[in-house]
N, C-alpha and C positions, 0 to 999 in steps of 0.2 A: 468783349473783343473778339470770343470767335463767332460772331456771327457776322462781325465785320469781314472778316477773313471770308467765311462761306459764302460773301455775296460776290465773291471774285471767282469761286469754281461751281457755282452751279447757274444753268442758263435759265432756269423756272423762275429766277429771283430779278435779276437783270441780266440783258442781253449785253450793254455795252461793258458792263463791269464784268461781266462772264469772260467777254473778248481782251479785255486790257491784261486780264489773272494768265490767262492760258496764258497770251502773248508774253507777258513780262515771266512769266514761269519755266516756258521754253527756250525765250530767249537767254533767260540765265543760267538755265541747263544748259546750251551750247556754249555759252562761254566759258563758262569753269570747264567744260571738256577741253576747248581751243586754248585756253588756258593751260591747263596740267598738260599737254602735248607739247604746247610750245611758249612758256614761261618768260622767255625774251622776247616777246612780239606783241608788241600791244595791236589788234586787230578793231578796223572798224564797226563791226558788229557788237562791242565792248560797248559803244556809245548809245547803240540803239537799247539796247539791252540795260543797262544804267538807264535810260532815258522812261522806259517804262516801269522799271523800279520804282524809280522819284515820282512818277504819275501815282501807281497806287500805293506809296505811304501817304503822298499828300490825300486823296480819297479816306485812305483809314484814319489817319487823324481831323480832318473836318468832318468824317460820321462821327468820331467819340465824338468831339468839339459840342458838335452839333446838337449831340443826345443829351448832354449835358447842360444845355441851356433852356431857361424858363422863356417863358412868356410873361406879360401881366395884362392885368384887364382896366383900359380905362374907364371907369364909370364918373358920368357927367350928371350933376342932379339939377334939371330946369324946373320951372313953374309952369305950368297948365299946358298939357300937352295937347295936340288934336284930337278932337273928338274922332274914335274911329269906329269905324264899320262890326269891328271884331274887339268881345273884352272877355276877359276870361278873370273871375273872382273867386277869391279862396273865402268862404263864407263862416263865419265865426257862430257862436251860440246866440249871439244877439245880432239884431240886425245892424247896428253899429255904426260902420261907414259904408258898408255897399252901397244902399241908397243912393248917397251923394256920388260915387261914383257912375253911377247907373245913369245917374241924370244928367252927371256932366257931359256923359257918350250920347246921349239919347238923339239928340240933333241929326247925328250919323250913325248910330249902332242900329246892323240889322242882326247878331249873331252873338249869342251873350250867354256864355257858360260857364254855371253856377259849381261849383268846386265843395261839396262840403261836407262833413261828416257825419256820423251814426248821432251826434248831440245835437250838431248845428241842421239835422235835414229841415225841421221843423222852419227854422230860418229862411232854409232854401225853397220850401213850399211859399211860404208867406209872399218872399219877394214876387216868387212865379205868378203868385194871384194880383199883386201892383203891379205887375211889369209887361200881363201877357198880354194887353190890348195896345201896349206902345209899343213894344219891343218885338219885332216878324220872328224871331226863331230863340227862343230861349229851351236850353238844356241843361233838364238837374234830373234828380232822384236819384232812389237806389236802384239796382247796384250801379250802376252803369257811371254816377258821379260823386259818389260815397267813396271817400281814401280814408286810410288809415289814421291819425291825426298826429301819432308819436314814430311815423317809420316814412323818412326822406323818400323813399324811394317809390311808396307807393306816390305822392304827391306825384315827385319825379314820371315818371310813367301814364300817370293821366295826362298831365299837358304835354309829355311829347306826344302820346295819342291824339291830343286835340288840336298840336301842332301840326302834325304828320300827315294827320288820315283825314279829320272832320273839318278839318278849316282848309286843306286843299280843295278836298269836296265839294267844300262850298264856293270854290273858286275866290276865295281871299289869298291876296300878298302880306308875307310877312311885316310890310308899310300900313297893311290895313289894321294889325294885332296892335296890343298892349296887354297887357296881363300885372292885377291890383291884388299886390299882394299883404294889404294890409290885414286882412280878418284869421289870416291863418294862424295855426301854433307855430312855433319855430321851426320843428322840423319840415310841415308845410310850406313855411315861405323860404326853407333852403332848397328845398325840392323844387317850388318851382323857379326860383332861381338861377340854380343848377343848368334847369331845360331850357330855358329863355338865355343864358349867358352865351352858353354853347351852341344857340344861333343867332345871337346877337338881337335877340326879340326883345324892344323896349317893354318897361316896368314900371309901374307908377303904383307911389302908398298917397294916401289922404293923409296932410295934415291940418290939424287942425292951430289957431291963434291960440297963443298965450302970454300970458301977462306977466308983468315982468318979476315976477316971482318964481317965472319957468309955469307956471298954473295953468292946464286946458281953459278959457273963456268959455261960459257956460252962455249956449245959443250962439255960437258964433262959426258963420261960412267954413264946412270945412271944405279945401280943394284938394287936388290932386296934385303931384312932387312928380314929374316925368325923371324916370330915371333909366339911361341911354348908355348902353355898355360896348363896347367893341375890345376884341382881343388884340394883342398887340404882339408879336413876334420880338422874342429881346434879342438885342445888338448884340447881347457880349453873354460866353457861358458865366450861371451865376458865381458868384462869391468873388469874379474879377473886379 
């Protein structure tokens, strides 16, 4: 609450809420003075003065209001999303599902970065040797695409580096990305996650058919699950 207050007397912070504090601050210093001199006279400046009062309480309780209210995230999970230009893959010890992922993009992937750790590099060499006479730009090794496997944050960190820097770079729109977060460890595909949610960058895992046993189908298509997230601003502070 006092930092609600402090955005009313300093101008560094806001200028219009700087000017509403002073105003309503001075204006009701003069009236309690015209007041205590003259106690039987209600004066017009009394209204003005009230009047800006009422303006920054309402201010300070729609900040609390406001600080107090969540968001949530809608995530949508389609079926086969567009092949795009840009794929970013968290690569597991086995080659697994990258592949199929790789191939489902291939039609339009110029820019395809391999994601993968101190265990799986071996993984990420293999794909590079299938993939680097189709694929114009693929990027792995170490260090430079070696994360941590057990610490969210390094994941985290590489693909907003590869959202930020290398995929501006290369003159891609965020419409051009998706990022396949099946191969990861857990912390892996919270990280990157995390990075894609907070710019609403689509996400897609492979799944594979199964039988009605719930059982993986051995040799059977696996595709890609488009999964399309946008934040959502909430209506109301939570727990109302």
């Amino acid at each position: 609450m006092k930092e609600r207050f402090r955005d009313f007397f300093d101008p560094s912070r806001s200028i219009p809420l700087f000017i509403i504090g002073t105003a309503a601050l001075a204006l009701g210093l003069q009236a309690l003075y015209d007041f205590a001199n003259n106690p039987s006279q209600f004066q017009g400046g009394y209204w003005i003065a009230i009047a800006f009062l009422v303006i920054a309480i309402a201010i300070i309780t729609h900040s609390w209001r406001k600080s107090h209210w969540i968001g949530w995230v809608g995530i949508r999970e389609e079926l086969k999303p567009n092949p795009r230009k840009g794929l970013i893959v968290l690569v597991g010890p086995t080659e697994a599902s990258a592949p199929a992922s790789i191939d489902y993009h291939l039609p339009a992937l110029q820019f395809c970065w391999l994601i993968a750790t101190v265990e799986s590099l071996k993984t990420a060499t293999k794909l590079y040797d299938d993939y680097r006479e189709k694929a114009p730009h693929i990027y792995w090794g170490a260090p430079n695409y070696v994360v941590d496997p057990d610490q969210i944050q390094s994941t985290y960190d590489m693909v907003v580096k590869i959202l930020e820097v290398e995929a501006v770079n290369a003159g891609l729109k965020s419409s051009d990305l998706i990022a396949d977060m099946t191969g990861g460890t857990k912390p892996m595909t919270t990280g990157m996650g995390l990075a894609c949610m907070a710019r609403n960058l689509d996400m897609e895992y492979m799944k594979a058919p199964r039988d009605s046993t719930g059982q993986i189908i051995r040799g059977a298509k696996v595709e890609p699950i488009r999964i399309d997230t946008t934040f959502i601003p909430a209506a109301k502070p939570f727990g109302e």
